[in-house]
C-alpha positions in Angstrom: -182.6 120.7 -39.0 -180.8 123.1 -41.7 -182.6 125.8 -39.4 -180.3 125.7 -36.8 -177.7 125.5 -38.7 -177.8 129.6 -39.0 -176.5 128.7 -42.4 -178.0 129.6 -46.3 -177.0 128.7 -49.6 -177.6 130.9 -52.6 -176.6 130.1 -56.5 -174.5 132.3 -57.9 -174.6 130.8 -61.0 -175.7 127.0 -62.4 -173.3 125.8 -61.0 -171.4 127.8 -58.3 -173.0 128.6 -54.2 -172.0 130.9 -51.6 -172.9 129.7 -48.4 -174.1 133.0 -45.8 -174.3 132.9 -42.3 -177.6 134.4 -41.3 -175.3 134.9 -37.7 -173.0 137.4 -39.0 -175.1 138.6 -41.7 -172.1 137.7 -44.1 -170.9 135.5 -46.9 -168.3 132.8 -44.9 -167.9 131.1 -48.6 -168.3 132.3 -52.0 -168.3 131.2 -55.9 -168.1 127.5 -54.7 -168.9 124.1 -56.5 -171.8 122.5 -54.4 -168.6 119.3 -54.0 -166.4 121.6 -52.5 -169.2 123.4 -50.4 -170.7 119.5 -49.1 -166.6 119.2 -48.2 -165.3 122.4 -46.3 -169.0 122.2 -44.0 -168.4 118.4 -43.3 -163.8 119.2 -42.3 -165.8 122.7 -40.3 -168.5 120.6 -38.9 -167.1 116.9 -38.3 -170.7 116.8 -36.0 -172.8 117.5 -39.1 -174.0 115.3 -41.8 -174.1 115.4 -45.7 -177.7 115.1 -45.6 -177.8 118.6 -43.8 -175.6 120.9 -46.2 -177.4 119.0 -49.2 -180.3 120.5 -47.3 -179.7 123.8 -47.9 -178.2 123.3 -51.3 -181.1 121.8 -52.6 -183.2 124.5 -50.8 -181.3 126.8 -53.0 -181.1 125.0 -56.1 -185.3 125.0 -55.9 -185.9 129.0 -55.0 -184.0 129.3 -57.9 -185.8 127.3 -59.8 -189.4 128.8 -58.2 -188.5 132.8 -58.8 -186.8 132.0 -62.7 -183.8 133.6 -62.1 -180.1 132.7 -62.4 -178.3 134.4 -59.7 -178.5 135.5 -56.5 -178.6 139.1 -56.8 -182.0 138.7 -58.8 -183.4 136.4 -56.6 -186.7 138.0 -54.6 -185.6 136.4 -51.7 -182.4 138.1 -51.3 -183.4 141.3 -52.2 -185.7 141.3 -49.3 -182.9 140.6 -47.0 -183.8 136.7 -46.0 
């Protein structure tokens, strides 16, 4: 499901997300609240589903919590470029 979505959320910060688009290699949203992230993919996506972007949130909110760090930028997995 959130595979397909060509989408990724990172934390910036505890409580602030970028979303990236892993099809233009680029940030499309940054220094978000996950409320206002859930809101702009469901008006940009009336086909998708909560369930989906709280997918990848989620996702995000647990590789933070699995590599101990607080931001993005320190994050292993973004530092190898996935």
């Amino acid at each position: 499901m959130a595979d397909d979505l060509n989408l990724r959320v990172y934390r910036r910060a505890p409580d602030r997300y970028m979303l990236w688009s892993t099809r233009v290699s680029d940030a499309l949203l940054d220094d978000l609240t996950r409320e206002e992230l859930v809101e702009w993919y469901l008006h940009k996506r009336p086909d998708g589903t909560r369930a989906e972007i709280e997918a990848l949130v989620d996702a995000a909110d647990e590789r933070t919590a699995a590599d101990g760090t607080e931001t993005y930028e320190e994050s292993p997995d973004w530092l190898a470029g996935n």
